[in-house]
C-alpha positions in Angstrom: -17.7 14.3 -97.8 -16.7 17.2 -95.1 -19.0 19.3 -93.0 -17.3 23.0 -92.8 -18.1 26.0 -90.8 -16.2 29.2 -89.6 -16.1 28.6 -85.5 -17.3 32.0 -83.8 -18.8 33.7 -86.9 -21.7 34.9 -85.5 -20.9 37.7 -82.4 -25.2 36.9 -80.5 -23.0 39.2 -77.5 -23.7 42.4 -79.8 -26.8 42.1 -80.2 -27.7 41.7 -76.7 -25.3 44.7 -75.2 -27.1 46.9 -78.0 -30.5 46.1 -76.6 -29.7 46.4 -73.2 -28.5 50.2 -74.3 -31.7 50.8 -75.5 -33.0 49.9 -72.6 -30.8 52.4 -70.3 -31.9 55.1 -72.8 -35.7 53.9 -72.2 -35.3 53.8 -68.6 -33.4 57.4 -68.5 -36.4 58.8 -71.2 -38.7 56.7 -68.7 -37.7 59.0 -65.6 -38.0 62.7 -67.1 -40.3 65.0 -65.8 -42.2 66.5 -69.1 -43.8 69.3 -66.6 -40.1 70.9 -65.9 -40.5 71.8 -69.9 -36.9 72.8 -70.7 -35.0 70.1 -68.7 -37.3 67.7 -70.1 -37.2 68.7 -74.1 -32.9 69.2 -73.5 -32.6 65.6 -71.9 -35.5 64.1 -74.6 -32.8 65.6 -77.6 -30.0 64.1 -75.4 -31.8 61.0 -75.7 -32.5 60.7 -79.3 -29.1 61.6 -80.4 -27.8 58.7 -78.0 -30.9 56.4 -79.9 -30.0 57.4 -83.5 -25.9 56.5 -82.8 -26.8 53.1 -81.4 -29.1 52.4 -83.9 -26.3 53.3 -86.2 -24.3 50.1 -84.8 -27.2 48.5 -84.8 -27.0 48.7 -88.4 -23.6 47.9 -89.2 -24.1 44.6 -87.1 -27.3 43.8 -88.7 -25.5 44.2 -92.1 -22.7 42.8 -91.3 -25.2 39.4 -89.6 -26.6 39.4 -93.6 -23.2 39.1 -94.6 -22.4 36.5 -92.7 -25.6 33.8 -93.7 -25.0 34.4 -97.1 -21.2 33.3 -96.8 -21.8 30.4 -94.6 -21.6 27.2 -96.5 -22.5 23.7 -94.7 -21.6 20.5 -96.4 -23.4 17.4 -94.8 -20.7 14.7 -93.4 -21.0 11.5 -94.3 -19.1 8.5 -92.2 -16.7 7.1 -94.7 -15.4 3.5 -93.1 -12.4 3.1 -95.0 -10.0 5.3 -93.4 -11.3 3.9 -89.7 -11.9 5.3 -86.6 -9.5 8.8 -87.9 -12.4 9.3 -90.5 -15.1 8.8 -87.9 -13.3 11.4 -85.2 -12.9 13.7 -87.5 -16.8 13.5 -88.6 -18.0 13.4 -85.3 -16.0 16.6 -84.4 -17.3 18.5 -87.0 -20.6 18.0 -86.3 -20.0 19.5 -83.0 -18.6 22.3 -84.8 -21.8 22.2 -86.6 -24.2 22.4 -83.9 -22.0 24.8 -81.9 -22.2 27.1 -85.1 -26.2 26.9 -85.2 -26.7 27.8 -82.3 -25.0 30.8 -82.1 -26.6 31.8 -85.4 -30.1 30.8 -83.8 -29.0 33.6 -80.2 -27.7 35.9 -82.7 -31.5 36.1 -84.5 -33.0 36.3 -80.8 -30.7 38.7 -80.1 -31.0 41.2 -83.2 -34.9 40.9 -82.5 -34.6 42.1 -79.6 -32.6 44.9 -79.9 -35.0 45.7 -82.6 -37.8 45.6 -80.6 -36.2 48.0 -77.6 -35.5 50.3 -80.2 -39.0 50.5 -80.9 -40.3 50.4 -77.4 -37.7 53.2 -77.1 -38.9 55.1 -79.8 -42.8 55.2 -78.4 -41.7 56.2 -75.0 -39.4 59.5 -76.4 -43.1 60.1 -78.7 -45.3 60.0 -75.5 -43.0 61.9 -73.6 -43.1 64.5 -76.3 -46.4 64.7 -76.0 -46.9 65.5 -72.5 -44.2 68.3 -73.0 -46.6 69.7 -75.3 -49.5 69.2 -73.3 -48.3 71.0 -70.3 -47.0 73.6 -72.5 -50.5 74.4 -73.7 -51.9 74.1 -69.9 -49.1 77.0 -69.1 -50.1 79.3 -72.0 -53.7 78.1 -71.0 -53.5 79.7 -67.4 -51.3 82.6 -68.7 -54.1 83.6 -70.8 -56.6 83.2 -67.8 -54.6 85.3 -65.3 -54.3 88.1 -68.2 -58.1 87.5 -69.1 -59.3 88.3 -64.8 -56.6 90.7 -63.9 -58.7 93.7 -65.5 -61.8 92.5 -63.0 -59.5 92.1 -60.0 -58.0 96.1 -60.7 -59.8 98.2 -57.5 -61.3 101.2 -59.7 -62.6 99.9 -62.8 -63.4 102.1 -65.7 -67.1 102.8 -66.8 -68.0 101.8 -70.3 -65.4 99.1 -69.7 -65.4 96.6 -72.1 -64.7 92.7 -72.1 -63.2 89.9 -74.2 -64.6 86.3 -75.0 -63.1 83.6 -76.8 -65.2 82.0 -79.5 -64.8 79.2 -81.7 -63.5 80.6 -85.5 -65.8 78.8 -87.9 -65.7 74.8 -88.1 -62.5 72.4 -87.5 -60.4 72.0 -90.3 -60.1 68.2 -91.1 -56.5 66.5 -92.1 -55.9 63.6 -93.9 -54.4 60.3 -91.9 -50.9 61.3 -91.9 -50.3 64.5 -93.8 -50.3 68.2 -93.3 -51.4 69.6 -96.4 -54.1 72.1 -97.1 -55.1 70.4 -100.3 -56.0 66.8 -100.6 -55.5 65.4 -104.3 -57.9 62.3 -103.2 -60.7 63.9 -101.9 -60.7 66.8 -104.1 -60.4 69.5 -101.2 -58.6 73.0 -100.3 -58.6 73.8 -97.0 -57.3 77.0 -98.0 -61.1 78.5 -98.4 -62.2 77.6 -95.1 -59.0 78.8 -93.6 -59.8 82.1 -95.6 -63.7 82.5 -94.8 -62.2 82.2 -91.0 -60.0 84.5 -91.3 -62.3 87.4 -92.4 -64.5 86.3 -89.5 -61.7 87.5 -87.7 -61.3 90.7 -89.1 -65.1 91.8 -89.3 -65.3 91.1 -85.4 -61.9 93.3 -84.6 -59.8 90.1 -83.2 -56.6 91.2 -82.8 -55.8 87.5 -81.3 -55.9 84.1 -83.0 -55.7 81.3 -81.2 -54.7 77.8 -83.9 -55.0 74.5 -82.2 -53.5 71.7 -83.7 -54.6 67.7 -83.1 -53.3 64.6 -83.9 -54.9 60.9 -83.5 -53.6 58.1 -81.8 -52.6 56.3 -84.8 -48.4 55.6 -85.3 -47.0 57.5 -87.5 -45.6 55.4 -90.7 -42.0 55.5 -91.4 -42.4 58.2 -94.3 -44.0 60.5 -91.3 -41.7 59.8 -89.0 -38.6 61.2 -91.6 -40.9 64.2 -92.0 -42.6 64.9 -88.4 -40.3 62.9 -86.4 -43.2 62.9 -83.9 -47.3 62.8 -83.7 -46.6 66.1 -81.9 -44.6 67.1 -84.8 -47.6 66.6 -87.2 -50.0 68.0 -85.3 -46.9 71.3 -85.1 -47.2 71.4 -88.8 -50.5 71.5 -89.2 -51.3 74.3 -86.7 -48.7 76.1 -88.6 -50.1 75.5 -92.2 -52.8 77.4 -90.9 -51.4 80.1 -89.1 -49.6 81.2 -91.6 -52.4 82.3 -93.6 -53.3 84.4 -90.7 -49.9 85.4 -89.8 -49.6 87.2 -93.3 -51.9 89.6 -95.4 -53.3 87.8 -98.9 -56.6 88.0 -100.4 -58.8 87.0 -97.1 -57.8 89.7 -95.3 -54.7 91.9 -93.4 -52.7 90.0 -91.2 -53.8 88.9 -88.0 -51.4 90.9 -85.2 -51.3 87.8 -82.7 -51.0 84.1 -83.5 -50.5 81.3 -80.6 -50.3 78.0 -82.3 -51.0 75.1 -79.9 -51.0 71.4 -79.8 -53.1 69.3 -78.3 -53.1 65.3 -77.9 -55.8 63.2 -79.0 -58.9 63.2 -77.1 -60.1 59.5 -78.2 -57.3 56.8 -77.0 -57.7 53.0 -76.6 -58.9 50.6 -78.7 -62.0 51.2 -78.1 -61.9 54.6 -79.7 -60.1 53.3 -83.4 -63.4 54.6 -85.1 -62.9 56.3 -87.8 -65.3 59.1 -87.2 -63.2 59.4 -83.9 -59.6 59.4 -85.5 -61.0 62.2 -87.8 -62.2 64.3 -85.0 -58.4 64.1 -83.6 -56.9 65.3 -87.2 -58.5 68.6 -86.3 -57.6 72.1 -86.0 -59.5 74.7 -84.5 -59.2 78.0 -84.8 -60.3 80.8 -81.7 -60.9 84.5 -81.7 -61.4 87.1 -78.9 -64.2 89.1 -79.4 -65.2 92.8 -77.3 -68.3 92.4 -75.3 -69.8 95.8 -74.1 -70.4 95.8 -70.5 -73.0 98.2 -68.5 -71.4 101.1 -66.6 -70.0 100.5 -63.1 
C-alpha cells in the first residue's frame, strides 16, 4: 500500500499576508479623526472599498482551500518486507511527505481564521468610526442651532412685543423593532404611521415651521441581512429618522407639509454589558420628534 499527497498544496502564506492587510486598513481606519467630518467620511469610503476588494481574495482563497480538502486523498502506508530496505525508504519518505502536508493544511486553517477574524475586527472599527462622524455631526448642527436660537437676544435694540422660540418634545418616541426600519410591524400588530400622524398635527396646531427627527439605534450588531441593507447601525438609525420625516416632509391626510426637517442621528445612550436589558435596547430603537414653538415675551 502507498501513502500519496500533492507536496505544497495548501498556500498558509495567503492567508496570513491577507490578514495582515486587514490589519493596515484597521490601523489607517484606527487613526482618522471623525471630528474633521469630510476627511474623515472620504478616507472611511476609501477604507471600505480597500476591505470589500480584499475580502474578495479572501474569498477566492477560501474557495479555492475547500477545493483543495475535498481533492486531497491520503492512503495509509504500510511497510511491505519483501522488496527490502527500497520498500521501507520509500515508506518512510512518504510519511514525511505526509506530515509535511498536514501541517501546512493545519497553518492554512490558523491562517484563514485569522484573516477572518481581522476582517471582522476591521469591520467594527469602520462602524464605530461611523458613528462618531455622526455624533459630531449632530453636536455641529446642535451648536448651529444655539448660536441662531441667542443671536436675536444678543441684537443691541430689541423689538417690543418680541417674541421667542422653545423646543419641545413632539408627542412620545416612536419605538422600532430589533433590526428593522419599518413603520408597521406584522408581529406586534402595530402602525407607527398613526402616531407619526397625531405628531404631526401637533405640529401644525402650534405654528412649527421647524421639525426636528432624531433617530437611535442600540448597541446590538447588526445581523448579516442588516448589514446588506444599512451597511451600518448609523445607517439604521438614518433610515429610520427618514421613515418618519418623510411624512412630515410631504402633505397627506395629517396635515400640510412641514417647511423644515433636520433628521439626526444619535448613538445609543445605554452601552456595556451591563446595559443589554431589554427595556434599555428598546429605549435606544427610538425616534423622537421636536418642534419649536412661539413664546410671547413682555415688552422691552
Amino acid at each position: 500500500m502507498h501513502a500519496s499527497t500533492s507536496g505544497g498544496r495548501f498556500d498558509y502564506q495567503a492567508g496570513e499576508s491577507l490578514a495582515n492587510e486587514f490589519d493596515l486598513i484597521r490601523g489607517s481606519v484606527e487613526s482618522i479623526m471623525t471630528c474633521r467630518l469630510v476627511h474623515g467620511w472620504r478616507r472611511l469610503k476609501a477604507a471600505q472599498v480597500k476591505r470589500a476588494e480584499v475580502e474578495k481574495r479572501a474569498k477566492v482563497l477560501y474557495q479555492k482551500f475547500q477545493s483543495e480538502l475535498s481533492e486531497l486523498t491520503i492512503y495509509v502506508p504500510v511497510a511491505e518486507f519483501i522488496a527490502g530496505r527500497v520498500v521501507g525508504n520509500q515508506v518512510t519518505h512518504q510519511l514525511v511527505a505526509l506530515v509535511q502536508e498536514s501541517r501546512r493544511g493545519g497553518l492554512t486553517i490558523l491562517s484563514v481564521l485569522r484573516a477572518q477574524a481581522a476582517s471582522q475586527a476591521l469591520g467594527a472599527v469602520i462602524e464605530r468610526k461611523y458613528a462618531f462622524i455622526f455624533g459630531f455631526m449632530s453636536l455641529y448642527i446642535a451648536i448651529l442651532g444655539i448660536v441662531i436660537g441667542i443671536y436675536p437676544v444678543l441684537r443691541p435694540e430689541p423689538k417690543p412685543n418680541q417674541a421667542g422660540q422653545t423646543f419641545f418634545r413632539v408627542g412620545k418616541p416612536f419605538e422600532f423593532a430589533p433590526g428593522r426600519a419599518d413603520l408597521i410591524d406584522k408581529k406586534t400588530h402595530t402602525n407607527l404611521a398613526v402616531d407619526i400622524c397625531t405628531s404631526k398635527r401637533e405640529l401644525v396646531d402650534v405654528g412649527s415651521t421647524v421639525a426636528i427627527v432624531v433617530g437611535r439605534h442600540d448597541q446590538t450588531p447588526l445581523s448579516l441581512s442588516g448589514r446588506l441593507t444599512f451597511s451600518t447601525n448609523a445607517g439604521l438609525a438614518q433610515r429610520r429618522a427618514e421613515v418618519v420625516a418623510s411624512f412630515l416632509e410631504h402633505s397627506n391626510e395629517c396635515g400640510p407639509a412641514i417647511p423644515t426637517v433636520i433628521k439626526l442621528v444619535a448613538a445609543p445612550r445605554h452601552v456595556g454589558e451591563a446595559e443589554m436589558r431589554p427595556v434599555l435596547l428598546q429605549e435606544d430603537r427610538e425616534v423622537t420628534i421636536y418642534g419649536l414653538r412661539r413664546t410671547p415675551q413682555a415688552n422691552l
